[in-house]
C-alpha positions in Angstrom: -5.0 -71.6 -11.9 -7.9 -70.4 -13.9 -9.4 -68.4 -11.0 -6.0 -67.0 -10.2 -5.7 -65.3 -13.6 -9.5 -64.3 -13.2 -8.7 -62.9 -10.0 -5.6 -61.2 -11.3 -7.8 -59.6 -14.3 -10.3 -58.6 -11.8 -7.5 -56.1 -9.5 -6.4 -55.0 -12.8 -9.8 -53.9 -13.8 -10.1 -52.3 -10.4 -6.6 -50.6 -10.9 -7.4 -49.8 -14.8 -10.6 -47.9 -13.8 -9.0 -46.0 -10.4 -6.6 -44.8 -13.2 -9.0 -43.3 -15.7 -10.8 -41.3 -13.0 -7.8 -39.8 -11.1 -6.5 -38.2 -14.5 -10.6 -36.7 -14.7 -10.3 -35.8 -11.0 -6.7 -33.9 -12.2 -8.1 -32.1 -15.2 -10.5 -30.8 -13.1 -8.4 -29.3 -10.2 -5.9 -28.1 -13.2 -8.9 -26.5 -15.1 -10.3 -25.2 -12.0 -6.9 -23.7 -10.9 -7.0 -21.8 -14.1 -9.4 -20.2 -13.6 -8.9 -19.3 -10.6 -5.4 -17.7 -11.9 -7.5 -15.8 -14.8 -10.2 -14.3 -12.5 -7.2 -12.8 -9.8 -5.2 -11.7 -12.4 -8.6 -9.7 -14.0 -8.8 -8.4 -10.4 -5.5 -7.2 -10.1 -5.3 -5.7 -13.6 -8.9 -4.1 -13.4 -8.2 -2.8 -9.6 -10.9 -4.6 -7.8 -8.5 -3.4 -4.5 -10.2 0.4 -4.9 -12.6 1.9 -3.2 -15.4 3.5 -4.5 -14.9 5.6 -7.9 -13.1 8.8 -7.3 -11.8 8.2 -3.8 -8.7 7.4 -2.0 -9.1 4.5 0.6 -7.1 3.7 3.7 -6.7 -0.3 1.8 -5.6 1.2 -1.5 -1.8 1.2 -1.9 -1.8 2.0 -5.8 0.1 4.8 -7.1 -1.3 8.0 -7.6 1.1 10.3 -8.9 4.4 9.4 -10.0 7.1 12.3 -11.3 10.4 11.4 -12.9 13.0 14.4 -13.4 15.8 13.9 -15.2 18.8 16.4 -16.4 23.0 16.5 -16.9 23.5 15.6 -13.7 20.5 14.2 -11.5 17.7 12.3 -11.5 15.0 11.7 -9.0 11.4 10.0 -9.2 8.8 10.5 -6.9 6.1 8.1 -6.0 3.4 8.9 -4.1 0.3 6.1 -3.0 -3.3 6.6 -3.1 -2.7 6.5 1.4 -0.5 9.5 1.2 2.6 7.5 1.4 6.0 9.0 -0.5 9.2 7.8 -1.9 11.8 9.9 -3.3 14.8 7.9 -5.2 17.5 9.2 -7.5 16.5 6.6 -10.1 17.4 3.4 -8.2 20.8 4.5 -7.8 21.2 3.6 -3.7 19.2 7.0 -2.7 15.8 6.7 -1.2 13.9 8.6 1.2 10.5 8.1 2.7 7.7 10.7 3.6 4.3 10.7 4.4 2.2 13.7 3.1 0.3 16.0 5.7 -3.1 16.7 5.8 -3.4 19.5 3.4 -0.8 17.5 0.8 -3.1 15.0 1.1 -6.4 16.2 0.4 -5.0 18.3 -2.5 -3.7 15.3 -4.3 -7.4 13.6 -3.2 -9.1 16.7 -5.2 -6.8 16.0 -8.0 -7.6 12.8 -8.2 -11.2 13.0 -7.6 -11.6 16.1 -10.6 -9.3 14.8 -13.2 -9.2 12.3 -15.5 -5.8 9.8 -15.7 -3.4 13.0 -16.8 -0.2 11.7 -18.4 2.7 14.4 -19.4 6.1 13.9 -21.1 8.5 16.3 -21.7 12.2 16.2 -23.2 13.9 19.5 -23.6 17.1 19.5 -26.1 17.8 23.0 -25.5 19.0 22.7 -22.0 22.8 21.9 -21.5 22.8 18.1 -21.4 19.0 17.5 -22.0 16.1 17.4 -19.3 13.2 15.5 -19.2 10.1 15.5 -17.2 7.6 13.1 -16.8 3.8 12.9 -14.3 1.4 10.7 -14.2 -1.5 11.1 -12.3 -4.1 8.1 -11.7 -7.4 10.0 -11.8 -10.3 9.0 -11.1 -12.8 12.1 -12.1 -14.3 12.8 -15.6 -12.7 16.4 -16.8 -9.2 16.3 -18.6 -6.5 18.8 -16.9 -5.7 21.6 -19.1 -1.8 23.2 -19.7 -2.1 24.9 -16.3 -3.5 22.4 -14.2 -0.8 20.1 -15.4 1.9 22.9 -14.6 0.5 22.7 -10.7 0.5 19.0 -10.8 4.0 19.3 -11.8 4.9 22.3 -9.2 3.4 19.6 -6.4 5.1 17.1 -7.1 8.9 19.6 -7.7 8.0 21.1 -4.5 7.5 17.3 -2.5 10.7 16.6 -4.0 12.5 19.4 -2.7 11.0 19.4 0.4 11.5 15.5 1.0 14.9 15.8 -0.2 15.5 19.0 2.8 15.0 16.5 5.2 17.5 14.7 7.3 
């Protein structure tokens, strides 16, 4: 009987220390996941998808401009990638249409992006009947700040690509 107790005791042991290294082994994984879910969320948020500074890239899908118009009776954002892909919606309310810029549309917004610095404008106009409100945002890459009449151009791009995205059929 006494060796069957000392027998028992011994598989306990065995079980007892099995136990005290699977939780290690667990911490580990768990600790190691961690940080493996820190470091791709530091990728995503700093953009380690881009290309080389200042340049558009065939991979990069991040938005480059984005232009919101709102007055009394509309409303319409345009969203335009870093590949030259567009989408025109009336703010998510069941309209959307698809375009991809053409060469010259393209390399314009590449030159913007390339020259200016992130340009963010917001504008609400009272005045109008019913209020208006603009809004652009472009994701630049380059190192000068866009003055009042470069903004104006941004914004006459992007009103233009609206218009003519909306034209089509």
């Amino acid at each position: 009987m006494n060796k069957k107790m000392q027998s028992t005791d011994r598989s306990l042991q065995k079980n007892n220390k099995a136990e005290t290294k699977t939780p290690g082994k667990m911490r580990f994984f768990y600790i190691l996941m961690l940080i493996l879910t820190i470091f791709s969320l530091v990728l995503r948020v700093s953009g380690g998808r881009r290309g080389r500074a200042g340049q558009i890239s065939a991979e990069t899908t991040a938005r480059a401009l984005v232009f919101h118009v709102e007055a009394k009776d509309s409303c319409e954002d345009l969203v335009i990638t870093a590949t030259g892909g567009a989408v025109l919606s009336n703010c998510g309310n069941g309209m959307e249409k698809q375009y991809a810029l053409n060469g010259s549309e393209r390399g314009q917004l590449q030159a913007w992006v390339e020259q200016y610095s992130a340009v963010s404008y917001d504008h609400t106009n009272p005045s109008q009947a019913g209020g208006s409100k603009t809004q652009l945002y472009l994701n630049g890459r380059g190192s000068r700040q866009a003055n009042e009449a470069e903004v104006q151009q941004l914004i006459d791009f992007a009103d233009t690509l609206a218009s003519k995205i909306t034209s089509l059929s």
